[in-house]
N, C-alpha and C positions, 0 to 999 in steps of 0.2 A: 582479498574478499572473494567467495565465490559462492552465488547464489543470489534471488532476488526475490525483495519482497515488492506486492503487488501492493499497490494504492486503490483505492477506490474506484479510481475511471478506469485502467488499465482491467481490473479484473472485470468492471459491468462490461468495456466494451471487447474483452472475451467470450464473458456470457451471452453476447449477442453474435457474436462468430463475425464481430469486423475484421474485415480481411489483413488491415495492417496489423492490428495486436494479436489473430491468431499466428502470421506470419512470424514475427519477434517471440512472441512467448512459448509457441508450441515446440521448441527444441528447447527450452526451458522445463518443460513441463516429460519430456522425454527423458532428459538426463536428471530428474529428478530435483530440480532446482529453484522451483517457482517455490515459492511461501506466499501468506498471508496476515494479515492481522486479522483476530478474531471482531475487532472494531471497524474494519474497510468491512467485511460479512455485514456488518449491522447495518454501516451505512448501504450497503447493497441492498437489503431486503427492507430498508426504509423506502428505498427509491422502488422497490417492488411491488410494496405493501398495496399500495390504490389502483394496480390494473386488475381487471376483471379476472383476467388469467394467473392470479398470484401465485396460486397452488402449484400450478404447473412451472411457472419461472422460480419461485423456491427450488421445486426438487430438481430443475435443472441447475442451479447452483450447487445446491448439495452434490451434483455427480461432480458437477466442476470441481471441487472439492476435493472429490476423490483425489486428483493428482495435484494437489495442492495444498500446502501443512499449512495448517490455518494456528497460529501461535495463538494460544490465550494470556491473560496480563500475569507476569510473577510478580514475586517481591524485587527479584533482581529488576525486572523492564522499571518497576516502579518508583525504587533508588535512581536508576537512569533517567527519566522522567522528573526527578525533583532536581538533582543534575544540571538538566536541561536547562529546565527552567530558569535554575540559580545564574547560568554561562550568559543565557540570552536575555534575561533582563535588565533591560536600560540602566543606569548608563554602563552596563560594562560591557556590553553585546547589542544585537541589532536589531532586539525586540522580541517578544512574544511570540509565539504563530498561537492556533487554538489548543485546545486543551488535548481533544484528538489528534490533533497531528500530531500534536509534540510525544505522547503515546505510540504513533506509529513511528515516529521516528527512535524513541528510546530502543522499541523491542527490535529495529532495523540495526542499530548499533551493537545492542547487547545478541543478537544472531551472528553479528559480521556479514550483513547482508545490503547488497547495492540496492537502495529504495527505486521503485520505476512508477513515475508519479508522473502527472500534468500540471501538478501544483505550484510552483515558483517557489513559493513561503518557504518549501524544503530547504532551499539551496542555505538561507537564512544558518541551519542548524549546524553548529559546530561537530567538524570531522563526520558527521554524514556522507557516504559514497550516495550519490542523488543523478539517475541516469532521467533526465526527464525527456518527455515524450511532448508534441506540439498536440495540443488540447484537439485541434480538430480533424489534423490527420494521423493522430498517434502516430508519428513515426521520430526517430529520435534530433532534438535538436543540439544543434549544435553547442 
């Protein structure tokens, strides 16, 4: 596998130029390697949407962006996706995550890309590469 997709927290706490996820991501973002879900974007400009400054924290995403393939849903992520679903439901796997996640994780497998998440639930999904990051000092755990 080679290349990673961003999760939700990993790319807000880009956007906000935290020093440990610029450190990990920005040679990501040099060699051309960082992705996104067009769904982690939503949840980002959800969490955007109520500061005063939205305008302005938008189009600094948008630039973020620039160096960053933001995948939108296909058919193929969406096969993956029903997939999923089918491996991890009880009793024959270890449970459901959300509907989004499972979503970010299909288009994560169907790229061939290492998901870098804060989320635990990832680890859940079968054959997933899941690089997770400690929620509060983003930096990689063990």
């Amino acid at each position: 596998m080679s290349g990673y997709l961003l999760d939700t927290s990993p790319l807000a706490a880009l956007l906000h130029n935290r020093e440990a996820a610029v450190s990990l991501i920005r040679p990501w973002l040099l060699d051309h390697e960082a992705a996104t879900s067009i769904l982690a974007y939503g949840e980002v400009i959800e969490y955007l949407k109520p500061h005063a400054d939205y305008a302005r924290r938008a189009h600094d995403l948008r630039q973020l962006l620039r160096g960053v393939t933001p995948y939108a849903l296909t058919y193929a992520i969406m096969a993956r996706y029903a997939e999923l679903r089918l491996r991890m439901r009880r009793p024959y796997g270890p449970g459901l995550i959300g509907d989004v996640d499972t979503l970010i994780a299909a288009t994560a497998l169907e790229h061939r890309l290492n998901l870098v998440t804060t989320d635990t639930d990832f680890q859940r999904v079968p054959d997933l590469s899941v690089l997770l990051l400690d929620r509060d000092t983003l930096k990689i755990r063990p």
